[in-house]
N, C-alpha and C positions, 0 to 999 in steps of 0.2 A: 189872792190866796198866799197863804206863806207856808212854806215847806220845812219841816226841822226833817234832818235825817242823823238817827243815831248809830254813832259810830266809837263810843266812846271804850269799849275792849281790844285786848290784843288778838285775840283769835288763835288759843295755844292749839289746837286742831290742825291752824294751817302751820303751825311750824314745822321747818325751818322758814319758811315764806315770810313770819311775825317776826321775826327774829329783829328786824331791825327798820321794819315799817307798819302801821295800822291796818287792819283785817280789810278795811277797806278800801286799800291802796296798793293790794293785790290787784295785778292785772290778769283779764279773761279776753283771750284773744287778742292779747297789745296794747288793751288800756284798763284801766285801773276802774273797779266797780261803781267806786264813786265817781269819775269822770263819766261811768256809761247810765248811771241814774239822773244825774243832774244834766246831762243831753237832752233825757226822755221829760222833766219836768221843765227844762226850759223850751222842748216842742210842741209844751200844750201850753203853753204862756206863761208859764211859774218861774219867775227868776228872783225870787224873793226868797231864796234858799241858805239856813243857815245846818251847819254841822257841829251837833254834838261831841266834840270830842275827848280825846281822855289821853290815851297810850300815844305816845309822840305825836300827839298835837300839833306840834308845829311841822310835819310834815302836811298835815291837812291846811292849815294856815298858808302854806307856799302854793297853794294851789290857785288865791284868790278869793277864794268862798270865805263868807262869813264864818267864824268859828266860837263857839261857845263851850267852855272845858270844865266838864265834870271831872272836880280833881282829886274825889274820891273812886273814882275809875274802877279803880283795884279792890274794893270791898263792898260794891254796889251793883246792883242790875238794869235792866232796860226802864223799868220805871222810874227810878232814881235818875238816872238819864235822863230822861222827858223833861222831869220837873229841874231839872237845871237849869231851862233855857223857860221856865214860866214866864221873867219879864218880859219874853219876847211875844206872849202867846195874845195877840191881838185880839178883843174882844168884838171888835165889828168887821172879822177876817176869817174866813173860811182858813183850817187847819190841815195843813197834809204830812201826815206820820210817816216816815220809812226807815225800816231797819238798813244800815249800811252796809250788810253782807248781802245786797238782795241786789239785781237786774229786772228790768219788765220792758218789755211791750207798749210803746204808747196803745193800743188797745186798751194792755190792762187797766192803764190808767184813766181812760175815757169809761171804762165802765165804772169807775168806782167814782168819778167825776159827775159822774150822771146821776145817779141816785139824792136824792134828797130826803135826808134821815139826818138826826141828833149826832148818830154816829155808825157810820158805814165802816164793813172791811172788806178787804177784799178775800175773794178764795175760790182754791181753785176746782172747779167740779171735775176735771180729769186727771186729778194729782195722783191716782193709783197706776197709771201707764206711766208718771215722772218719779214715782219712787224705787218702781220694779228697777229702775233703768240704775239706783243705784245700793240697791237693799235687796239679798235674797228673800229676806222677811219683812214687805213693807210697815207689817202690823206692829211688828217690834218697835218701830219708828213712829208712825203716826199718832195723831191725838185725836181725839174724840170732837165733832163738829154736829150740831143738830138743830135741824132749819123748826119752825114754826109757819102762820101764813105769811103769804107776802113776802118773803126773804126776811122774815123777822130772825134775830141770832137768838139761842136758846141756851146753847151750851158747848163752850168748847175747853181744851186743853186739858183734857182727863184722859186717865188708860183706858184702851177701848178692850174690849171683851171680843169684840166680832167687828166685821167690816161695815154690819150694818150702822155699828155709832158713827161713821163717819162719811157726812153727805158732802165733803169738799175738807181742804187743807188752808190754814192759815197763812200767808202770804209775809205777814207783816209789811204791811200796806193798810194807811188807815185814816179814815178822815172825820173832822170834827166840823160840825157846823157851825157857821158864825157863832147865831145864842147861845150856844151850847161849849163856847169856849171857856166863858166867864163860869158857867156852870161847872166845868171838867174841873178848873182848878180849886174851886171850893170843895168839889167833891174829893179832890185828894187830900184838901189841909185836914177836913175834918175825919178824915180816917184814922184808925186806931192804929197807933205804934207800935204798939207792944202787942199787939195779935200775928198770930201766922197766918198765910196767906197761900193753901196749898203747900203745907208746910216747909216754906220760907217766912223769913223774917221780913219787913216791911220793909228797908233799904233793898232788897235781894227777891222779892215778887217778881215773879214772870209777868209779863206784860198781858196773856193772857187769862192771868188770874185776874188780874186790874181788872179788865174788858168782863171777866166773869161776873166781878164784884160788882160792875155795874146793872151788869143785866139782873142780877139778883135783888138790885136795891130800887129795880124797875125800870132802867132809863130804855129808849127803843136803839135798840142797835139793830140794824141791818146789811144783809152782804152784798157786795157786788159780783156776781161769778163771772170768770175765765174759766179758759178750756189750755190749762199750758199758756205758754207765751211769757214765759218767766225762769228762775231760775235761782235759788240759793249757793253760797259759796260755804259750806260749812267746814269742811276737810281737804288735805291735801288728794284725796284720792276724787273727791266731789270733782275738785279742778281739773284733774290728769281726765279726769274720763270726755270731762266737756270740751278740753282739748281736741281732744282722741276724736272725739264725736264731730266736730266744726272741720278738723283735716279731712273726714271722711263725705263730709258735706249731710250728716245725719244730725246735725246740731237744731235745723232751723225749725220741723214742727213743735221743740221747745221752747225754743229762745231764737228769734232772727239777730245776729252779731252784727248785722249789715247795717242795721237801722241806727246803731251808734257810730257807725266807722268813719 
């Protein structure tokens, strides 16, 4: 399996913290997100890990890791991201996606490792006890998620109306099946440029319109659920609190810190 993890933004949210290093070179709890992702993927045997990068690059580069630099960075989004590192996207290799502001759980990752689908994500079925924890108003925040049978994916990334559109929260964590790799990439060349996409432009699509796009044009995506065991770094107040949280020893039914230490 080969793991790309994108990292290729500065993370203005976490400023001052970006200021003079990549969003994912932020440390949580002492080390830096991307050393505590590529722990948890080299736990379940994946050492075939290459980083998307972009905004100081070459700090991810000194780390050892593979680096692959989106150097349009600055006027592009997660899927533009992605297909940066297409020559690397092995067509007889299972595919493992991860956002670079993210942490998990070797759990999480076993659960999403398990599923055998076209194209699985992960998410999380108790994400509304991890959003209270940093949103008065989680609904303000969250996106709309909606299962079919069998953990079939149906719909996600839309404003929700009610708590009801949303049966779990996106992760960004995401896997591609071997045959389905050579497929993935044909399916982006052939997509239309000049259409919006959730109204973004095609360099600048959410990743979850991508994953929409596909469900729409039929392909079987399905999820893998957790209960917590994760964690995003979006803002500097995100970090302050999970600090806050790990001193108090309230950190762990989220995110265990131990498991990368």
């Amino acid at each position: 399996m080969k793991a790309l993890i994108l990292a290729a933004g500065q993370g203005t949210r976490l400023r001052p913290l970006t200021d003079d290093r990549p969003k994912c070179m932020v440390e949580l709890a002492g080390k830096p997100l991307l050393e505590r992702q590529a722990a948890t993927l080299r736990g379940a045997g994946i050492s075939d890990i290459t980083v998307v990068a972009g905004y100081r690059a070459e700090q991810i580069a000194a780390t050892g890791l593979a680096v692959c630099v989106n150097r349009r960075f600055a006027s592009t989004n997660m899927v533009s991201t992605l297909f940066c590192a297409e020559s690397l996207m092995d067509e007889g290799e299972d595919l493992l996606i991860g956002y670079g502001d993210i942490v998990y759980e070797s759990r999480v990752l076993s659960s999403l490792l398990s599923v055998d689908a076209p194209v699985t994500v992960a998410i999380d079925s108790q994400w509304r006890r991890y959003w209270e924890l940093r949103l008065e108003d989680p609904l303000s925040d969250a996106e709309t998620l909606k299962l079919g049978p069998e953990g079939r994916l149906l719909e996600l990334g839309k404003k929700p109306q009610s708590y009801s559109d949303i049966e779990g929260q996106y992760l960004g964590l995401i896997k591609i099946r071997a045959d389905h790799v050579g497929p993935l990439k044909a399916f982006y060349r052939a997509m239309d440029r000049t259409a919006t996409y959730d109204g973004k432009d095609f360099d600048n699509m959410y990743m979850t319109s991508f994953i929409q796009y596909q469900i729409d044009q039929g392909w079987d995506v399905r999820v893998a659920p957790t209960q917590n065991g994760w964690l995003e770094v979006d803002s500097v107040s995100d970090l302050e609190l999970y600090h806050r949280m790990a001193a108090q020893g309230t950190l762990a039914p989220f995110y265990n810190v131990q498991e990368t230490q």
